[in-house]
PLY file of the C-alpha trace (Angstrom):
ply
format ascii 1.0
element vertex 287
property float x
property float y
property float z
element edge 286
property int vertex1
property int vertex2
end_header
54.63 90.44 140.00
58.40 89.58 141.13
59.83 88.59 138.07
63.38 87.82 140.18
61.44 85.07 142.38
58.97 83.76 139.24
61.91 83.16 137.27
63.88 81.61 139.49
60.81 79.24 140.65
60.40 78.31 136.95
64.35 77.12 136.40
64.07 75.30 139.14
61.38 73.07 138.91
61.83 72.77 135.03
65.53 71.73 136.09
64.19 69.26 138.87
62.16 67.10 136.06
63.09 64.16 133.73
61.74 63.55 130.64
60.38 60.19 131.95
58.38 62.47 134.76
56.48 63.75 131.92
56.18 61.46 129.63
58.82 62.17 127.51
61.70 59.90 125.69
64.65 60.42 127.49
66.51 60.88 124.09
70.56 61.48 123.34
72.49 62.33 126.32
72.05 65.90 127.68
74.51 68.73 128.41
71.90 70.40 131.45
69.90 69.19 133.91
66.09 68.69 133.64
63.79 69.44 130.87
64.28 71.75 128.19
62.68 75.07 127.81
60.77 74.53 124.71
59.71 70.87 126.33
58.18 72.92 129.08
56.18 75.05 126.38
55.04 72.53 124.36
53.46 70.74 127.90
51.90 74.08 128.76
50.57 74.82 125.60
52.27 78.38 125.10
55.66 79.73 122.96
58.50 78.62 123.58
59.60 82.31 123.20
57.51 83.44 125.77
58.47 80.67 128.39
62.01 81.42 127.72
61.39 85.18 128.75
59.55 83.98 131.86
62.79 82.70 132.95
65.51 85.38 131.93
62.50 88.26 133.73
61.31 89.74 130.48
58.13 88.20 130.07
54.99 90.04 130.77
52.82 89.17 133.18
51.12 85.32 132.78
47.00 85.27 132.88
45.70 82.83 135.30
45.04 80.17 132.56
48.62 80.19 131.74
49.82 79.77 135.37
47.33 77.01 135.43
48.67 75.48 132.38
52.76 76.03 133.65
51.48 74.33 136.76
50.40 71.30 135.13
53.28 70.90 132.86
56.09 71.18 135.91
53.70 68.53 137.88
53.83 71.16 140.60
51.86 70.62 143.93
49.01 72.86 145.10
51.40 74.19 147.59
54.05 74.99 144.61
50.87 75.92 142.63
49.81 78.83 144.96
53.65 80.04 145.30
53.27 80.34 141.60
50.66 82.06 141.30
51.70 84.49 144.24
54.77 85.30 142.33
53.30 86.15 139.21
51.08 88.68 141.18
47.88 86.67 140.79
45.33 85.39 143.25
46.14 81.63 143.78
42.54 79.31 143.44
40.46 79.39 146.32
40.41 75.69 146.97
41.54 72.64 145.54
38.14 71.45 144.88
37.28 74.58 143.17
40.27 74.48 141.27
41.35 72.90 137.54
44.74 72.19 138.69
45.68 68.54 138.06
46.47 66.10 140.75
50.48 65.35 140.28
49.85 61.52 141.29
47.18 61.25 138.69
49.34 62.58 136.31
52.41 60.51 136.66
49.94 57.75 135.61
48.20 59.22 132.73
52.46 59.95 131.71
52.72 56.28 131.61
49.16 55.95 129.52
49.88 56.26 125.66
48.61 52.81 124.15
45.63 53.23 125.79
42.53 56.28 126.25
43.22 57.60 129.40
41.83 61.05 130.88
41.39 63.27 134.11
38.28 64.75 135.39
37.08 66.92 138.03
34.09 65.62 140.10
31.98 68.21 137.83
32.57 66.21 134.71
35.55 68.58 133.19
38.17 67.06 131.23
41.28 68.38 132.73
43.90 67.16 130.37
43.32 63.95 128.06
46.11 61.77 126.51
46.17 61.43 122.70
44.26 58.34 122.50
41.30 59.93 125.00
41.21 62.89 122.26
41.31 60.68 119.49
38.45 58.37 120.89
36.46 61.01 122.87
37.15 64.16 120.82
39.15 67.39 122.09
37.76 68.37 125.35
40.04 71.41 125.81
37.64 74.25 123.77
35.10 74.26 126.19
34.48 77.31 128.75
32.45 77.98 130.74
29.43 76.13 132.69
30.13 74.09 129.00
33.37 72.78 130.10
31.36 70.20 132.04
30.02 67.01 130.27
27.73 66.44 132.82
26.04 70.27 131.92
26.64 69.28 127.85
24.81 65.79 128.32
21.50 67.64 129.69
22.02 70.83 127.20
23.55 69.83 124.12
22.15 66.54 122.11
25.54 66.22 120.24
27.15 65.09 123.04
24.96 62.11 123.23
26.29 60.72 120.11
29.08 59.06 121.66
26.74 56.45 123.25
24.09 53.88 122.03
20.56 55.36 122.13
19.30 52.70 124.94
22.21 53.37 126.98
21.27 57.37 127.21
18.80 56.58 130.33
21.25 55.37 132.29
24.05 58.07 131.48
21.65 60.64 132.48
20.71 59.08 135.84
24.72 58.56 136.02
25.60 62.19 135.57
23.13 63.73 137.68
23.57 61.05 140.43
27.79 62.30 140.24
26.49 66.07 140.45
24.87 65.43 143.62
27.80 63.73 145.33
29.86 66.90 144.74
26.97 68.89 145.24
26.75 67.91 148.79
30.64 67.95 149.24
31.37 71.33 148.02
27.64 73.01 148.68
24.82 75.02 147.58
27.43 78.44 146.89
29.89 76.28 145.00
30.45 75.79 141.19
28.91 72.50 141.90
25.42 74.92 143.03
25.54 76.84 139.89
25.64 73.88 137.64
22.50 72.54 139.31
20.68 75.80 139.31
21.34 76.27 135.69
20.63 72.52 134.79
17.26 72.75 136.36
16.58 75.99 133.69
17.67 74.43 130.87
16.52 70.63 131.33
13.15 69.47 131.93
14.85 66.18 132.35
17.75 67.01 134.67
15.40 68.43 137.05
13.22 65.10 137.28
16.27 63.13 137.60
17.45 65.85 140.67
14.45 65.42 142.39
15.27 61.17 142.41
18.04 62.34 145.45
20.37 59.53 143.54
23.68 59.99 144.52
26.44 57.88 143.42
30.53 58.40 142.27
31.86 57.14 138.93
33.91 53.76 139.69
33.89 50.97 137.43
31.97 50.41 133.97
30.98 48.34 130.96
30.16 50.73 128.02
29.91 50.87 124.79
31.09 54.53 123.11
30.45 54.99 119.39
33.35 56.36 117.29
32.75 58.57 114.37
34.22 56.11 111.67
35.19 52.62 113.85
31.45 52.71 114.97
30.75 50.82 118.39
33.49 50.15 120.80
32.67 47.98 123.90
35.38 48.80 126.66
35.89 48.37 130.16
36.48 52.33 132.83
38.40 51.36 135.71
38.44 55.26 137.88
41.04 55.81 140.26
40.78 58.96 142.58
42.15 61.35 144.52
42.26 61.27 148.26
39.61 64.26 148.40
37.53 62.47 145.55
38.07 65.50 143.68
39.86 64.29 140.64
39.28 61.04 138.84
41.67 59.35 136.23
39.49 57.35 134.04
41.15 54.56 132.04
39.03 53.09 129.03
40.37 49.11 128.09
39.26 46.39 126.20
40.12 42.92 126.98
42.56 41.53 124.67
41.68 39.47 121.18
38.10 41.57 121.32
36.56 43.43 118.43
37.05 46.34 120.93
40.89 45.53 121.96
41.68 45.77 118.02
39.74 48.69 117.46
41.81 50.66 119.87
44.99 49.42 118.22
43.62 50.46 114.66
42.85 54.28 116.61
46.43 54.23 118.18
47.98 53.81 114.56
45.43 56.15 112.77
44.60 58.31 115.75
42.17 61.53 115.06
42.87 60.97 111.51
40.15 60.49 108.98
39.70 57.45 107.40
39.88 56.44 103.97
40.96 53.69 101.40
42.56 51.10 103.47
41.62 52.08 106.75
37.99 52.64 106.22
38.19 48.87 105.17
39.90 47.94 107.99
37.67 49.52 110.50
34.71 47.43 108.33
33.16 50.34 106.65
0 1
1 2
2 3
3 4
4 5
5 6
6 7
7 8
8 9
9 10
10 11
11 12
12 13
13 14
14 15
15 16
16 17
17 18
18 19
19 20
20 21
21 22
22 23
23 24
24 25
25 26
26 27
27 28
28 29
29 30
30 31
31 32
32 33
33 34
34 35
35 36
36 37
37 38
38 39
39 40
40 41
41 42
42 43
43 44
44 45
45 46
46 47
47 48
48 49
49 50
50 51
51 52
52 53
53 54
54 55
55 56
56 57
57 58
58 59
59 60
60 61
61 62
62 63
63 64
64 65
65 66
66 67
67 68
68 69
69 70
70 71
71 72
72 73
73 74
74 75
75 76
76 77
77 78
78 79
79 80
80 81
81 82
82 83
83 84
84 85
85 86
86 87
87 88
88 89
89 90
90 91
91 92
92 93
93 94
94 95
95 96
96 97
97 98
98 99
99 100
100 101
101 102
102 103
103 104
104 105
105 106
106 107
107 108
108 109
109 110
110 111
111 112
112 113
113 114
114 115
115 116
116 117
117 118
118 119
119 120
120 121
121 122
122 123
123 124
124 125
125 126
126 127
127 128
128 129
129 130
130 131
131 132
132 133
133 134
134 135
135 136
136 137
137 138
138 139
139 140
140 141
141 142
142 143
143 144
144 145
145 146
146 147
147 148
148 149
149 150
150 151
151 152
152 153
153 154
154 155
155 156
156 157
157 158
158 159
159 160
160 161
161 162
162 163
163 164
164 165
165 166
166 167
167 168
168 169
169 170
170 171
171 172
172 173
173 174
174 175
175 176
176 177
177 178
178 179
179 180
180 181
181 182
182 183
183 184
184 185
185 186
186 187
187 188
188 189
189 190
190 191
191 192
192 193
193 194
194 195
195 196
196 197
197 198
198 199
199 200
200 201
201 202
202 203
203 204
204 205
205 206
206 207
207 208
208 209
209 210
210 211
211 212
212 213
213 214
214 215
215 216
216 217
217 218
218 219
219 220
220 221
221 222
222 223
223 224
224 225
225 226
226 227
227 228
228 229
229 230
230 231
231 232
232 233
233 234
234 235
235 236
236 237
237 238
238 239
239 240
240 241
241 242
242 243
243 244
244 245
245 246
246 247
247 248
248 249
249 250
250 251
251 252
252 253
253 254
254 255
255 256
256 257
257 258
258 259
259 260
260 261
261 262
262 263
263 264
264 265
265 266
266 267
267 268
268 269
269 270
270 271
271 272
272 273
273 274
274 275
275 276
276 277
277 278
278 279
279 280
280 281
281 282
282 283
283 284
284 285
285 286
């Protein structure tokens, strides 16, 4: 680990940013350049403490999940990404594809996504960072590890993960998932993570392993659904996807036309968010 180089790397690229590159209110007037330090550890999810020691070369060594999660908050590259990781003494990830590391152009959209659920997914189905309306719809993807951390291995495994959609529409998820798997299947190949989803799917799911054998393949673009919330019940919205250039990474943006049931049920979860609802707003969401 060169803590010198790491350091340096870190003040840099926090310094190069703008609130409005993150997402952030640009706020009062400010004496430095860039982001602050404890902005950059709230967007990575660690201590501000422990950020700031990063950069004066007192921190201990970062684990792979925290590079990861410093990459994502700086909006670095996968070039920058791998320098990263080289400083800190770790292996960078093998491949892009194989990698969790957030597209930076995907991201500077999803910045500009609050009034609205927005999230980004790998082409294995795992939620790579979700805005605060995505979570509050969708749940909190980020617990997940494992072969778990993709939806399209919790559809076929784990029967709460159905909830979110109207019994008659679960046929046509299912075909939808497993038609997804085998497009990155055969892009990233029988050895890849996208292999050892399928192998374990076919163990664990009499029905995955029908729906495998149908050779569907197909990519996530645009949909009509209908997700079920918790305590606003139904929700009809509109997924627009827009990818990557590899098709590796897919921001998907969930609307509802305006002056629909749906359009003010997203306004009534942008006020109340993952809140619970009671008195007034159970009576405003009709229950």
């Amino acid at each position: 680990m060169d803590k010198g180089a790491l350091a340096d790397f870190l003040r840099h690229r926090r310094e190069a940013l703008r609130p409005e590159d993150v997402g952030l209110p640009a706020g009062a007037r400010r004496r430095a350049p860039g982001l602050r330090r404890e902005e950059v550890a709230s967007l990575a999810a660690m201590s501000a403490d422990y950020y700031t020691r990063l950069e004066q070369r007192r921190g201990p060594q970062p684990s792979e999940q925290l590079l990861a999660s410093l990459a994502r908050a700086l909006r670095l590259t996968s070039d920058e990404r791998d320098y990263l990781f080289q400083v800190a003494g770790r292996n960078a990830p093998a491949s892009v594809a194989d990698a969790s590391h957030v597209a930076p152009a995907l991201m500077r959209v999803l910045d500009r996504l609050d009034d609205t659920p927005a999230l980004i997914l790998s082409n294995l189905g795992e939620t790579l960072v979700q805005n605060r309306m995505a979570e509050a719809l969708l749940g909190d993807k980020s617990g997940y590890t494992g072969l778990a951390r993709s939806e399209i291995y919790r559809w076929f495994t784990d029967p709460a993960e159905r909830l979110r959609y109207p019994e008659y529409d679960h046929d046509r998820q299912s075909r939808a998932q497993v038609a997804n798997l085998r497009a990155a299947y055969g892009t990233m190949g029988p050895q890849s993570r996208a292999g050892e989803l399928v192998r374990a799917l076919q163990k664990a799911s009499p029905e995955f392993a029908e729906l495998w054998e149908r050779h569907e393949v197909a990519k996530r673009f645009a949909d009509h659904k209908v997700l079920i919330h918790p305590e606003l019940g139904p929700i009809e919205l509109d997924c627009q996807v827009l990818f990557t250039e590899d098709q590796s990474q897919a921001l998907l943006v969930l609307t509802a036309p305006p002056r629909t049931e749906g359009h003010e049920k997203l306004r009534l979860l942008a006020v109340l968010g993952r809140e619970r609802f009671t008195g007034e707003g159970a009576r405003l969401a009709g229950g």
